[in-house]
C-alpha positions as CSV (number, residue, x, y, z in Angstrom):
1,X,-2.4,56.3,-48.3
2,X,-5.4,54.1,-49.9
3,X,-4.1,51.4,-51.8
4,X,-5.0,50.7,-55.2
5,X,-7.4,47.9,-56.0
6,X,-6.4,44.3,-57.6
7,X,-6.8,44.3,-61.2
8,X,-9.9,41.6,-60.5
9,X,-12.4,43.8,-57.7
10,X,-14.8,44.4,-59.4
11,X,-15.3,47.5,-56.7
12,X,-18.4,45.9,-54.8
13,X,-18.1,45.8,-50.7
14,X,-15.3,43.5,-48.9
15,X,-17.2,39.8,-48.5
16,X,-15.3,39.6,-44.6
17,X,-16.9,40.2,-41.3
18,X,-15.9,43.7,-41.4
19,X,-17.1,45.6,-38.6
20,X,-17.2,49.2,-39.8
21,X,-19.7,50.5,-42.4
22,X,-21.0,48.6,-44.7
23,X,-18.7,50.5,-48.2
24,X,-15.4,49.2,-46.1
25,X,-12.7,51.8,-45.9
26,X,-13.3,52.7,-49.6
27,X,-15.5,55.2,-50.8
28,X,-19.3,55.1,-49.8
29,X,-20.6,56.8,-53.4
30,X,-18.9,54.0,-55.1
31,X,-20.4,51.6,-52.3
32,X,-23.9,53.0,-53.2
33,X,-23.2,53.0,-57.3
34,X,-22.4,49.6,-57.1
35,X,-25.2,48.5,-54.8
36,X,-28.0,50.4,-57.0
37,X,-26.6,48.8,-60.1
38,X,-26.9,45.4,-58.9
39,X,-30.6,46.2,-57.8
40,X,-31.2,47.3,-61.0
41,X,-29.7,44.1,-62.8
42,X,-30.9,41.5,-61.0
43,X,-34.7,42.9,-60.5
44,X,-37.1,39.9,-61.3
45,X,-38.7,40.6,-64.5
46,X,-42.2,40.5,-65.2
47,X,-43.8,37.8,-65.3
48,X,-44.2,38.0,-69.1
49,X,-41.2,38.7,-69.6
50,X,-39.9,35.7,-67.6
51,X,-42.0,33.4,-70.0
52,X,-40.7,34.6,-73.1
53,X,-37.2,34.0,-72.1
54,X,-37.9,30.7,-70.8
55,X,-39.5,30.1,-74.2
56,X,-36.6,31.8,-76.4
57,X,-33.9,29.9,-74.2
58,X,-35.7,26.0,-74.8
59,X,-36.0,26.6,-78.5
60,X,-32.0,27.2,-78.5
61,X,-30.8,24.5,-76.2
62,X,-29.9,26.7,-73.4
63,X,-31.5,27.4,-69.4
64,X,-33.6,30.1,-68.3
65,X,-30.5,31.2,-66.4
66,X,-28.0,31.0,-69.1
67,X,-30.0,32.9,-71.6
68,X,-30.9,36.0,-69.0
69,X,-27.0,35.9,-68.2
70,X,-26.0,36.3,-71.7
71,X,-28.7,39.1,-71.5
72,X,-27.0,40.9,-68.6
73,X,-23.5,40.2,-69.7
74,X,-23.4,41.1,-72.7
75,X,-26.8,42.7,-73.7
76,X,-27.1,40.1,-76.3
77,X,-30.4,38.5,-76.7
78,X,-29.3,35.3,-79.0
79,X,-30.7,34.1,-82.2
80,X,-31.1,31.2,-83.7
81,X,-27.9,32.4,-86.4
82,X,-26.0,32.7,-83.3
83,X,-24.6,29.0,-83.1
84,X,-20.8,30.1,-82.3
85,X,-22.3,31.9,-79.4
86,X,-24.3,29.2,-78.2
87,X,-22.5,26.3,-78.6
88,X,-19.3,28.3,-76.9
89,X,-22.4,28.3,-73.8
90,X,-22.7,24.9,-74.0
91,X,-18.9,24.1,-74.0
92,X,-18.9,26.4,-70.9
93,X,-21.8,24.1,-69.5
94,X,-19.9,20.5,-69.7
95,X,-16.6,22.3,-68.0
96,X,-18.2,23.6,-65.1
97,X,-20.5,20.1,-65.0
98,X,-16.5,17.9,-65.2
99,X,-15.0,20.4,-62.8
100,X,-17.3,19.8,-60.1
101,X,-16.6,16.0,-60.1
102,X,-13.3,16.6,-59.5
């Protein structure tokens, strides 16, 4: 009997050295779903594209990297009206920074 999945898998393939195929013992269309979608999300933009982001995130405080993740998180490209937002980023940005010096 397959056992159900903890609350936090996000359904993606076992990070072990697992020596059968490469879904694990789950089921290869949800091996493949998951595998197309992160293709899909993490394609490098153009190179247009990559510029205006770069621009859009500088003028708001915030890295390349934290901008486009807010993009593919939450599919919310951020405004200069959205200070909660950002500054919530920023917070974020000092806790990881102290919580790698400890």
């Amino acid at each position: 009997m397959a056992r159900n999945p903890k609350r936090s898998h996000n359904g993606g393939p076992p990070l072990d050295d697992y020596k059968g195929p490469p879904w694990g013992k789950g089921d290869p269309y949800i091996f493949l779903a998951w595998q197309a979608a992160h293709a899909k999300a993490w394609k490098p933009p153009s190179r247009e594209i990559m510029l205006l982001r770069m621009e859009k995130a500088e003028r708001l405080g915030l890295t390349y990297e934290e901008y486009t993740l807010e993009i593919l998180e939450r599919g919310l490209h951020l405004q200069p009206k959205d200070t909660d937002r950002i500054a919530a980023i920023k917070a974020g940005r000092k806790r990881r920074r102290a919580s790698r010096l400890d």
